[in-house]
C-alpha atoms as an extended CHARMM CRD file, in Angstrom:
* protein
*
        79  EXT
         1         1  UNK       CA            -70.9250000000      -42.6730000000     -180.0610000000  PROA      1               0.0000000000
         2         2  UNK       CA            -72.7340000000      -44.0580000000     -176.8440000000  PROA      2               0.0000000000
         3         3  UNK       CA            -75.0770000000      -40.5540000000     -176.7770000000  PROA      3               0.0000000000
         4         4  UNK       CA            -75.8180000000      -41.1580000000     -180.6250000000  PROA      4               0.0000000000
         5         5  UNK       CA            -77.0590000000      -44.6340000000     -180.2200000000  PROA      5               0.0000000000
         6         6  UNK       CA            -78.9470000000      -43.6460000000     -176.5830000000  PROA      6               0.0000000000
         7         7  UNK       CA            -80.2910000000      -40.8440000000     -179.0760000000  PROA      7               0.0000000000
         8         8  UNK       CA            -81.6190000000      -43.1610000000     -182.0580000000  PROA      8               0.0000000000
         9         9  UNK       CA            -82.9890000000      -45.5990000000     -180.2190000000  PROA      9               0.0000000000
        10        10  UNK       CA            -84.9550000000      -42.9800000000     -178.1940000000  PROA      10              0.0000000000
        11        11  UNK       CA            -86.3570000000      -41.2350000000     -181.5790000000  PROA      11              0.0000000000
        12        12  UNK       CA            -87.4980000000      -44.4400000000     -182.6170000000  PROA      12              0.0000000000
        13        13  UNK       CA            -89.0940000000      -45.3720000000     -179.4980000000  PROA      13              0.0000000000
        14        14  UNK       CA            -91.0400000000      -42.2120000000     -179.1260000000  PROA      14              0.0000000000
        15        15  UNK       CA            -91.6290000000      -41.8210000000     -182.6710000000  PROA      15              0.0000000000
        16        16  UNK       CA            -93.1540000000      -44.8190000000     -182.9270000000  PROA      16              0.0000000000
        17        17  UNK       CA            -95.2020000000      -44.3630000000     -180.1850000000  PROA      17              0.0000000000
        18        18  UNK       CA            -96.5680000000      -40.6010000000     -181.9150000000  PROA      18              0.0000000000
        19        19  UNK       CA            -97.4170000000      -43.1640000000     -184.9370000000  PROA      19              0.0000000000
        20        20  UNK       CA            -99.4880000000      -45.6080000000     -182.7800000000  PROA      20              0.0000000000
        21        21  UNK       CA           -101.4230000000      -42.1100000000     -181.2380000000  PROA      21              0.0000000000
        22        22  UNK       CA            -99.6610000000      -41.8030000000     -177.7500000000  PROA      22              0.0000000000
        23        23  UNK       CA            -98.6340000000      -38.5330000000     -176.5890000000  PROA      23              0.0000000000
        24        24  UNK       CA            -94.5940000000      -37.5180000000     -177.2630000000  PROA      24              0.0000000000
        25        25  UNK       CA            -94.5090000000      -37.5960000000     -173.5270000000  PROA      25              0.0000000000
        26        26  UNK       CA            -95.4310000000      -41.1950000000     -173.1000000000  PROA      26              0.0000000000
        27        27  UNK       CA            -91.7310000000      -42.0310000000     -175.1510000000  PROA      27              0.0000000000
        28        28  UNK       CA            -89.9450000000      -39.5770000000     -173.3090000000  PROA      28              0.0000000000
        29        29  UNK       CA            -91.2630000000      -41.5070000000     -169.8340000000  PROA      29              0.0000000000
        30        30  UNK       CA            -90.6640000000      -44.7130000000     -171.1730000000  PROA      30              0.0000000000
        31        31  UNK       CA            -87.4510000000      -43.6940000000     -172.7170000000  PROA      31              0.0000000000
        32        32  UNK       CA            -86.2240000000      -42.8580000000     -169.1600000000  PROA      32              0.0000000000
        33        33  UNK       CA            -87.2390000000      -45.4370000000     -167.4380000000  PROA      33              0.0000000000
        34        34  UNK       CA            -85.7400000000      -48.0160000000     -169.9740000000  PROA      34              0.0000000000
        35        35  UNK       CA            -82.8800000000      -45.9420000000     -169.5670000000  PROA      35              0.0000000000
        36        36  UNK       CA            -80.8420000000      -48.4120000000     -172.5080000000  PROA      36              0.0000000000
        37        37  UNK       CA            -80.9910000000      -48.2560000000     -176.4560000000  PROA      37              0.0000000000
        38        38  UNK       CA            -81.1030000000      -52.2760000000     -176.3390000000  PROA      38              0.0000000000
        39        39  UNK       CA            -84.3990000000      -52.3300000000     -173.6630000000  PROA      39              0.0000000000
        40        40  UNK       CA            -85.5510000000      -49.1390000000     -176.3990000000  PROA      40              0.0000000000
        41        41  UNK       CA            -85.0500000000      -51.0600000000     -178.7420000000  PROA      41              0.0000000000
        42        42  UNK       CA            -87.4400000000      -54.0830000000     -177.8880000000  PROA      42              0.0000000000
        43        43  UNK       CA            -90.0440000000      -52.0680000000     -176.4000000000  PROA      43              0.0000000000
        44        44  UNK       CA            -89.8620000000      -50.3200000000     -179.7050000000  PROA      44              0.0000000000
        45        45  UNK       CA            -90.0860000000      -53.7280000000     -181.3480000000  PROA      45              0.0000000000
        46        46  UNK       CA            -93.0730000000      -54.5710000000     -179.2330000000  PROA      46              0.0000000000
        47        47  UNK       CA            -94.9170000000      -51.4750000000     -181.0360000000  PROA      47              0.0000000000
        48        48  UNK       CA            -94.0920000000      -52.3200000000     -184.4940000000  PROA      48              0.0000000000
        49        49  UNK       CA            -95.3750000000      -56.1760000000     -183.4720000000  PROA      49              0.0000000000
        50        50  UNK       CA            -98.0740000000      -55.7750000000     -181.3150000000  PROA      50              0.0000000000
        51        51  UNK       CA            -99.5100000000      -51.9710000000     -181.8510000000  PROA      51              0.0000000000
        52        52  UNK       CA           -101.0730000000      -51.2830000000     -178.2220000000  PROA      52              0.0000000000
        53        53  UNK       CA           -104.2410000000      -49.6240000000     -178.2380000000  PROA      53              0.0000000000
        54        54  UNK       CA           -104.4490000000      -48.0940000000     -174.7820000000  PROA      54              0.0000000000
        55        55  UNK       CA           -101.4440000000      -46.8400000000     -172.5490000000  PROA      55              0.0000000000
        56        56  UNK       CA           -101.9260000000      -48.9810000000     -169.8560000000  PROA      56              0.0000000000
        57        57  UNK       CA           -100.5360000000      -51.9980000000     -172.3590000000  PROA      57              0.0000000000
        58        58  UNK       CA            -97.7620000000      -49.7310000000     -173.2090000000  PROA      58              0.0000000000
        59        59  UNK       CA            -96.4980000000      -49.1390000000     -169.5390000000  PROA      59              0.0000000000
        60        60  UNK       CA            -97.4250000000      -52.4820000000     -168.8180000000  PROA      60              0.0000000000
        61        61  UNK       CA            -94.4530000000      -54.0140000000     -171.3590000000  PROA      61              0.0000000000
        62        62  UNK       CA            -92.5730000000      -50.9070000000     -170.5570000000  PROA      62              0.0000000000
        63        63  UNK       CA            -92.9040000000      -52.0320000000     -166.5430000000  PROA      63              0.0000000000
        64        64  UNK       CA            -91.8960000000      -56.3380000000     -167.8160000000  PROA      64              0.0000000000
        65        65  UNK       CA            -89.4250000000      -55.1910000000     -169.5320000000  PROA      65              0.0000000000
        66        66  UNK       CA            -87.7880000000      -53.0710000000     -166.5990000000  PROA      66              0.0000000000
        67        67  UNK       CA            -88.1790000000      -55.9090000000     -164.3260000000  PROA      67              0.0000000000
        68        68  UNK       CA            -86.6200000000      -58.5040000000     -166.5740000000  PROA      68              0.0000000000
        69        69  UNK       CA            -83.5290000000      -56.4130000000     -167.1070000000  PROA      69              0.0000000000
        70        70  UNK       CA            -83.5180000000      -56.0880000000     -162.8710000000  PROA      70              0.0000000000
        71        71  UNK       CA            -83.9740000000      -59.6840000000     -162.5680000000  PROA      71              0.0000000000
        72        72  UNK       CA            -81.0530000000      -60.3480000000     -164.7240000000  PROA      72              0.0000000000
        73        73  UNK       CA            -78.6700000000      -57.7230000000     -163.3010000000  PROA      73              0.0000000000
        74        74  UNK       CA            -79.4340000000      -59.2630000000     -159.5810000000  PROA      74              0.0000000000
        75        75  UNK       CA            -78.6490000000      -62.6640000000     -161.3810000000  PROA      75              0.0000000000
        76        76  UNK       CA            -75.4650000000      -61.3740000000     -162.2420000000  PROA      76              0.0000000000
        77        77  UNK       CA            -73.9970000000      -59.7530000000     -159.5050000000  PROA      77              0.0000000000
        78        78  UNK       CA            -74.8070000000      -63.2010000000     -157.4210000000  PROA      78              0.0000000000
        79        79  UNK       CA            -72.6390000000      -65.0390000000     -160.0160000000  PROA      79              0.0000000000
C-alpha cells in the first residue's frame, strides 16, 4: 500500500514535470531527493500553481522544500 502511494505520487510528480517541458530525469532526481509522496505531492502542487520555466526554479523549491521537512524533523527529535 505504502509502495503504491510512493509510486503515484512519483508519476504525478514526474509527469507533470514532462508536461511543463523538463526532462523525465529531472522527476526521477527530484522524486529521490523528496524521498515522500506528501513532499511529492506539494512540489507537484507547486507545478500545477506556479509552472516553472527554467530548472533552476524547479530545484530551487525542490531544495526549500527538502530543508523545511529537515528543519521540522530536527524540531522534533528536540521535543
Amino acid at each position: 500500500m505504502a509502495n503504491e502511494e510512493w509510486s503515484r505520487a512519483r508519476d504525478e510528480l514526474v509527469d507533470s514535470l514532462v508536461q511543463l517541458g523538463f526532462p523525465k530525469e529531472l522527476g526521477d532526481a527530484c522524486a529521490r531527493n523528496l524521498g515522500s509522496p506528501k513532499a511529492m505531492r506539494r512540489m507537484t502542487s507547486y507545478l500545477y500553481n506556479v509552472k516553472p520555466k527554467s530548472v533552476e526554479l524547479v530545484v530551487d523549491e525542490m531544495l526549500a522544500i527538502c530543508s523545511e521537512i529537515g528543519v521540522w524533523r530536527e524540531k522534533k527529535a528536540r521535543n
